[in-house]
TIMI-129295 format. One line per field, with one value per atom (N, C-alpha, C): residue in one letter; residue number from 0; atom name; x, y, z. Coordinates in nm, 4 decimals, decimal comma. Layout:
// residues N
aa [a; ...]
i [NUM; ...]
at [CA; ...]
c1 [X; ...]
c2 [Y; ...]
c3 [Z; ...]
//
This chain:
// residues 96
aa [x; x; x; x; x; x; x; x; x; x; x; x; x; x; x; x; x; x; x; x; x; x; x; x; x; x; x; x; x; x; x; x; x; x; x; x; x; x; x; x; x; x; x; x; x; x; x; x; x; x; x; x; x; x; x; x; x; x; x; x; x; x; x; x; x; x; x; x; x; x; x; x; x; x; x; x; x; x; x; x; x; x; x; x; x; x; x; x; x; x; x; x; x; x; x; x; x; x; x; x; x; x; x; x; x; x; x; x; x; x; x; x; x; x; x; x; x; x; x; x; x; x; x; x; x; x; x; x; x; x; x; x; x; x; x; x; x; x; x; x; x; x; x; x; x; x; x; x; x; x; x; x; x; x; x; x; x; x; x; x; x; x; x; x; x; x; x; x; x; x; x; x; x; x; x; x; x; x; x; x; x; x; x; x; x; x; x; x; x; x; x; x; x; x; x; x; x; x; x; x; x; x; x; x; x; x; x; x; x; x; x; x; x; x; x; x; x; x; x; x; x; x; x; x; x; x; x; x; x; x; x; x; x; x; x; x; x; x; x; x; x; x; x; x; x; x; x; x; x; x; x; x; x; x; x; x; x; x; x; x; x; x; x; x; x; x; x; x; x; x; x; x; x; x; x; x; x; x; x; x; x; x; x; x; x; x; x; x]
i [0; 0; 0; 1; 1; 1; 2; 2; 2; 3; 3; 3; 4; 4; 4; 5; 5; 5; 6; 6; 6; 7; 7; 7; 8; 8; 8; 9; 9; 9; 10; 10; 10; 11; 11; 11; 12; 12; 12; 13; 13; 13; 14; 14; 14; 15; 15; 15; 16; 16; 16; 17; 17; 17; 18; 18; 18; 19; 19; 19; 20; 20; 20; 21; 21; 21; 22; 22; 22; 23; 23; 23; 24; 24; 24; 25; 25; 25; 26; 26; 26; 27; 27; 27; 28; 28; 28; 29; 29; 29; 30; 30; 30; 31; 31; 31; 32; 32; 32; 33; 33; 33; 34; 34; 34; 35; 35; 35; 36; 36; 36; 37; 37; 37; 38; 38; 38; 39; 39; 39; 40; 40; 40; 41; 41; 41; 42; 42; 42; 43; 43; 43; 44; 44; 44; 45; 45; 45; 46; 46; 46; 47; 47; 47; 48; 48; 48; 49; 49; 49; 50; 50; 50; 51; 51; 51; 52; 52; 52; 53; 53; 53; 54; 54; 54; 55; 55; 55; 56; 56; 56; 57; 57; 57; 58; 58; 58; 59; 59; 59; 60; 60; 60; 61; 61; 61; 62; 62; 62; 63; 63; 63; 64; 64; 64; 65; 65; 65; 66; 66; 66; 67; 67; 67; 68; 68; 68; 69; 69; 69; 70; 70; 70; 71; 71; 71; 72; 72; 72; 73; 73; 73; 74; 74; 74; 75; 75; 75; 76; 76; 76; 77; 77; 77; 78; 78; 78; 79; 79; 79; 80; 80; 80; 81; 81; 81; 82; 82; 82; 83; 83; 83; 84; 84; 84; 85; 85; 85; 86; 86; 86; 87; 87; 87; 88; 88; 88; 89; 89; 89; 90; 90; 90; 91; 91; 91; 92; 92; 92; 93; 93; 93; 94; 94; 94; 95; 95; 95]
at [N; CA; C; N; CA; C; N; CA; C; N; CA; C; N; CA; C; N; CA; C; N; CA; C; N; CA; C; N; CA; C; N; CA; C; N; CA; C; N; CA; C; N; CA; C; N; CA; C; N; CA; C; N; CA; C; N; CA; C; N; CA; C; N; CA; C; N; CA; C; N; CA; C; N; CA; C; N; CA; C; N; CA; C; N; CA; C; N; CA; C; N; CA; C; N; CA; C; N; CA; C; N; CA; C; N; CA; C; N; CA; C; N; CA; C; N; CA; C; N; CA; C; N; CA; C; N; CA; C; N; CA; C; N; CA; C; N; CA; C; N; CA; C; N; CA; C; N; CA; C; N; CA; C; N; CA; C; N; CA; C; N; CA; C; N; CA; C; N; CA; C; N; CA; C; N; CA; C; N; CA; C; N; CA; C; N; CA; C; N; CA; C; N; CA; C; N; CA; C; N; CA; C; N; CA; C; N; CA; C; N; CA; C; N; CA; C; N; CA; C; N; CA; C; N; CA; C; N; CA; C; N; CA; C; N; CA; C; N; CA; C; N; CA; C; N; CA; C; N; CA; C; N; CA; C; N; CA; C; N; CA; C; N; CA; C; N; CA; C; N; CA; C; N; CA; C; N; CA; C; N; CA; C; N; CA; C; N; CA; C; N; CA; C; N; CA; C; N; CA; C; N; CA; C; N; CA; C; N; CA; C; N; CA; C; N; CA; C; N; CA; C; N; CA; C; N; CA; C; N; CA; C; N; CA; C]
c1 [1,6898; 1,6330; 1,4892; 1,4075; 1,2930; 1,2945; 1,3586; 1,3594; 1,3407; 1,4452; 1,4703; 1,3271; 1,2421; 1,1042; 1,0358; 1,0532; 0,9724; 1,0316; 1,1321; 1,1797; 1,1582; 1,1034; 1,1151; 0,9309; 0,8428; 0,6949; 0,6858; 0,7805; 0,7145; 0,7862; 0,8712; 0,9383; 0,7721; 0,7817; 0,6279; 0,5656; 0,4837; 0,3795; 0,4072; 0,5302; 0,5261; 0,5369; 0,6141; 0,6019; 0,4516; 0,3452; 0,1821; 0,1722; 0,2316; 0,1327; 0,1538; 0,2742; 0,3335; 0,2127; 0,2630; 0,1448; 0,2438; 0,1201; 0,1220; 0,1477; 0,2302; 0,2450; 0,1145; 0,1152; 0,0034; -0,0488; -0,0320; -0,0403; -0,1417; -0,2706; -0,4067; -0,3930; -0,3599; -0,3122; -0,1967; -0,1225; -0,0232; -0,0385; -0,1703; -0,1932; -0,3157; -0,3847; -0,5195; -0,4539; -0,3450; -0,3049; -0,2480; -0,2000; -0,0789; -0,2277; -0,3316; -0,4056; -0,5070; -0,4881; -0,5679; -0,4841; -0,3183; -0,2384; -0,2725; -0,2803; -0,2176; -0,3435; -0,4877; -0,5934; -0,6216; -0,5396; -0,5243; -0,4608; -0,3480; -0,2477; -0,2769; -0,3872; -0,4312; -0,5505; -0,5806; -0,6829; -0,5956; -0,4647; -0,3560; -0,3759; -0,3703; -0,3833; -0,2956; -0,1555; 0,0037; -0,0785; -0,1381; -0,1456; -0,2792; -0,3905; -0,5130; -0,5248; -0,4737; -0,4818; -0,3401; -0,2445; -0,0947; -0,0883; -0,1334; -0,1285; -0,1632; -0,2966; -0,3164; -0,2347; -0,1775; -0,1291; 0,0509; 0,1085; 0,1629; 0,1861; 0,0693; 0,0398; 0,0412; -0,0444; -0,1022; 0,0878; 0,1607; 0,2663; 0,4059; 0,3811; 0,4651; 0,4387; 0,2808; 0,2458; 0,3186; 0,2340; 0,3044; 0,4462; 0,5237; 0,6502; 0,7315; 0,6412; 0,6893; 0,6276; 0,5240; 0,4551; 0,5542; 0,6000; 0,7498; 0,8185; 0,8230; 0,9611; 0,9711; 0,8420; 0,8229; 0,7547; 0,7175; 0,7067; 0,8940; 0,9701; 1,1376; 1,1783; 1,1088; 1,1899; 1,1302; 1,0174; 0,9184; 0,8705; 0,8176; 0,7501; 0,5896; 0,5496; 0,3890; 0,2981; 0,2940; 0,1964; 0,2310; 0,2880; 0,3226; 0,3189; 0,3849; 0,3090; 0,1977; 0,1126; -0,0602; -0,0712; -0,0617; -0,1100; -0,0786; 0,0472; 0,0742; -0,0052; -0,0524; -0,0850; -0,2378; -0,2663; -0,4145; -0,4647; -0,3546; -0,3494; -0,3102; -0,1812; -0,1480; -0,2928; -0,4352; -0,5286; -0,6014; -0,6008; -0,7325; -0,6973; -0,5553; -0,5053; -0,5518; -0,5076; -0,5063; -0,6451; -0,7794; -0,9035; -0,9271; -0,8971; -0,9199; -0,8472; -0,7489; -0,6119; -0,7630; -0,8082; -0,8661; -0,9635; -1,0899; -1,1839; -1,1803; -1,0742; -1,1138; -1,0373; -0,9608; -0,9026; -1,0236; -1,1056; -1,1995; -1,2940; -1,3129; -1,3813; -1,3712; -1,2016; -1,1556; -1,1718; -1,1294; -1,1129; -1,2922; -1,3796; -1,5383; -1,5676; -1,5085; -1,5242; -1,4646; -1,3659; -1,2921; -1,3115]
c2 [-0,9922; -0,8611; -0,8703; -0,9805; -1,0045; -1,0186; -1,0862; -1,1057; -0,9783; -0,8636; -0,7472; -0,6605; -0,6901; -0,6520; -0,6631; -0,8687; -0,9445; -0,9176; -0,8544; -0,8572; -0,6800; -0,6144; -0,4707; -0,4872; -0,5648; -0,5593; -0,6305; -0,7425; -0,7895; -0,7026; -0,6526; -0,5698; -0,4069; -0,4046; -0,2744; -0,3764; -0,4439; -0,5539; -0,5827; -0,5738; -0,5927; -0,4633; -0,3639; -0,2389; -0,2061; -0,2167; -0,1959; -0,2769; -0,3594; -0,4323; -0,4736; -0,3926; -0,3135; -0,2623; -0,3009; -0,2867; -0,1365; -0,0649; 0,0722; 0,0783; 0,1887; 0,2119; 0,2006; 0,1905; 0,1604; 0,3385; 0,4400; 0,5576; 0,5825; 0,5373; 0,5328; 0,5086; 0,3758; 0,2708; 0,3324; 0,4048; 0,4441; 0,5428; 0,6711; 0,8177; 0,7452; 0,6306; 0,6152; 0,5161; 0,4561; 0,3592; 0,5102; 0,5653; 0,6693; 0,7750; 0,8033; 0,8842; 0,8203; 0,6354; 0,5818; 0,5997; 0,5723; 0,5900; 0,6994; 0,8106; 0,9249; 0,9448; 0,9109; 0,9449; 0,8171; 0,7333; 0,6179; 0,7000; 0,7621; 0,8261; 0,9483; 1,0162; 1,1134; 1,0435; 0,9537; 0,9046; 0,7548; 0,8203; 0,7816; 0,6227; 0,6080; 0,4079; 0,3204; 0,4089; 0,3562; 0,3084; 0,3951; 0,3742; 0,2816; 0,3203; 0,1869; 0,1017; 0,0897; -0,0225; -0,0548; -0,1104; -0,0748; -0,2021; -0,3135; -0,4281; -0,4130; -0,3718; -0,2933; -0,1916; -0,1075; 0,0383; -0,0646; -0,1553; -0,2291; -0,2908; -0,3305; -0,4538; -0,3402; -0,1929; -0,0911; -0,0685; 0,0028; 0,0594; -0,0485; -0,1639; -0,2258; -0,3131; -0,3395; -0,3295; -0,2025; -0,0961; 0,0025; 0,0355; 0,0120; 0,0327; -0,0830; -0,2182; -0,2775; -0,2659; -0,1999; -0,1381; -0,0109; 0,0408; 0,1356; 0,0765; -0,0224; -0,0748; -0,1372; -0,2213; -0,3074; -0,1556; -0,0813; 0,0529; 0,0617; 0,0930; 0,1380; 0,0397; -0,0708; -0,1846; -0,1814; -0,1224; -0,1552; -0,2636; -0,3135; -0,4334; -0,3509; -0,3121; -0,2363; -0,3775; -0,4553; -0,5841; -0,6190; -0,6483; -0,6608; -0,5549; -0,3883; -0,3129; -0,2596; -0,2716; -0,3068; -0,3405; -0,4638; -0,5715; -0,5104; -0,4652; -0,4051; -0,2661; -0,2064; -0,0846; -0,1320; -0,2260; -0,2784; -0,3076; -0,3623; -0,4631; -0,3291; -0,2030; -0,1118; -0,0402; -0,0533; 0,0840; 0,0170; -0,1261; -0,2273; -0,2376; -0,2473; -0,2074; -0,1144; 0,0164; 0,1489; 0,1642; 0,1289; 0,1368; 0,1009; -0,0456; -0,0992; -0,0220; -0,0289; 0,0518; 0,1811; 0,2497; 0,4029; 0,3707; 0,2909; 0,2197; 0,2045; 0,1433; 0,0438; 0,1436; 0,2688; 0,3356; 0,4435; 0,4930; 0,5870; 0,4983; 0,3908; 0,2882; 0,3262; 0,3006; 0,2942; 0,4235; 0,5100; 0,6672; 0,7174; 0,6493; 0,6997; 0,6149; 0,5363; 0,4636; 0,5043; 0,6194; 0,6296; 0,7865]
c3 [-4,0433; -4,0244; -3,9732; -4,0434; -3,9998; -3,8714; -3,7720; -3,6286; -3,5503; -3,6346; -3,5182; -3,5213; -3,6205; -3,5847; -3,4959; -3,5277; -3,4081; -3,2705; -3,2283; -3,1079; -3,0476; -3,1269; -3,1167; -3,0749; -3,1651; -3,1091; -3,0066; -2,9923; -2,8523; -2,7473; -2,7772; -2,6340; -2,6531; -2,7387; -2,7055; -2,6839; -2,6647; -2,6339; -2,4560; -2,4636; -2,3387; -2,2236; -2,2471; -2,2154; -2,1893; -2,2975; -2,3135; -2,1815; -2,1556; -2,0746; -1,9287; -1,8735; -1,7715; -1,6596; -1,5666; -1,4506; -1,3937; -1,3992; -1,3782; -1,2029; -1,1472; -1,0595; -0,9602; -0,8444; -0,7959; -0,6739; -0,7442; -0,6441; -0,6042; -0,6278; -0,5769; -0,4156; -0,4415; -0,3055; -0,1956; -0,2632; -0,2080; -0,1355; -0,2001; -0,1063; -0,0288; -0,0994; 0,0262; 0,1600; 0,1478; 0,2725; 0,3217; 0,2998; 0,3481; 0,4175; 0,3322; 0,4480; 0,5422; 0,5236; 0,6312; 0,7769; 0,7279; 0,8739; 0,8970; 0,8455; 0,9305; 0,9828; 0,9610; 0,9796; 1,1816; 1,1101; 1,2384; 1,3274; 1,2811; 1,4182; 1,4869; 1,4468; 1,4927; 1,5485; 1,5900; 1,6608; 1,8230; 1,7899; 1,8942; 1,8883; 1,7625; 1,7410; 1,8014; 1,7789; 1,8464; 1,9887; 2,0568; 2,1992; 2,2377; 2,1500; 2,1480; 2,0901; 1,9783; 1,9371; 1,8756; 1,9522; 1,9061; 1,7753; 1,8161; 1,7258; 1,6077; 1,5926; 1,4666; 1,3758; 1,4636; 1,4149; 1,3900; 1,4392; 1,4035; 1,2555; 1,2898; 1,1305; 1,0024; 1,0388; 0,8838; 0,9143; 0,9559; 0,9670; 0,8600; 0,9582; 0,8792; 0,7215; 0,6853; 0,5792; 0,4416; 0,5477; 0,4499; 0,4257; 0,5471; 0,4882; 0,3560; 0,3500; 0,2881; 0,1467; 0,1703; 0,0358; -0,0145; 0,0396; 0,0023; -0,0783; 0,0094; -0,0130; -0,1581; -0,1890; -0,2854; -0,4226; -0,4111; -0,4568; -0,5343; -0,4490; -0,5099; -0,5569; -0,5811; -0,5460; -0,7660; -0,7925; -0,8464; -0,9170; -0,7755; -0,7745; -0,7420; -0,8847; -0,8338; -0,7672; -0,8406; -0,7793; -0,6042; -0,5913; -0,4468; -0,3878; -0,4359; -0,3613; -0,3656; -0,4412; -0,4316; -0,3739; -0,3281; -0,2348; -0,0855; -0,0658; 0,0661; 0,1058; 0,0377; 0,0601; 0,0686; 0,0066; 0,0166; 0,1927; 0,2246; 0,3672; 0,4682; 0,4155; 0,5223; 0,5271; 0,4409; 0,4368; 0,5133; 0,5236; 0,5960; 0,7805; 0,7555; 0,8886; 1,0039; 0,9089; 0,9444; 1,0156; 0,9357; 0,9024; 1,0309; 1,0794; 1,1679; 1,2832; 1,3080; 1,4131; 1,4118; 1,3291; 1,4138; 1,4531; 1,3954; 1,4542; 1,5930; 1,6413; 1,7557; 1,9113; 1,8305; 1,8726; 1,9046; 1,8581; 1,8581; 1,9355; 1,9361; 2,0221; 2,1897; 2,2122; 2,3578; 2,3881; 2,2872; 2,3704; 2,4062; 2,2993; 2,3559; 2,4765; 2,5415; 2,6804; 2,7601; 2,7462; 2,8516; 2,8807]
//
């Protein structure tokens, strides 16, 4: 009987200690694209708008999958993307 204790606190012990969904990451990569695509990144900087796009979809993916750690990490890389993709995009269009 003593066991089914020990197996009931470590299952809460471990629940406690459950890496929380990552939705911070998830609405700020999600409004770096859209903030990239309204600055027509697809078309200036496609490589970039490439790399944030398919980052994030695998940050989805790893999101349903819930794998929050890995999709942290992706949504980290789709916002750094993005960042870059409008940058360099707002770059070409003030030269042209």
């Amino acid at each position: 009987m003593k066991w089914i204790g020990s197996v009931v606190l470590a299952s809460a012990l471990l629940v406690g200690c459950a890496i929380n969904p990552p939705l911070e990451e998830y609405t700020i990569a999600r409004t770096a694209i859209d903030a990239a695509k309204q600055y027509e990144s697809d078309r200036y900087s496609p490589s970039l708008w490439y790399q944030a796009e398919e980052n994030y979809r695998r940050g989805q993916l790893a999101f349903r999958q819930e794998d929050f750690k890995v999709a942290k990490s992706f949504f980290l890389k789709a916002k750094q993307f993005a960042e870059r993709a409008e940058n360099k995009a707002r770059k070409e269009k003030s030269t042209k």
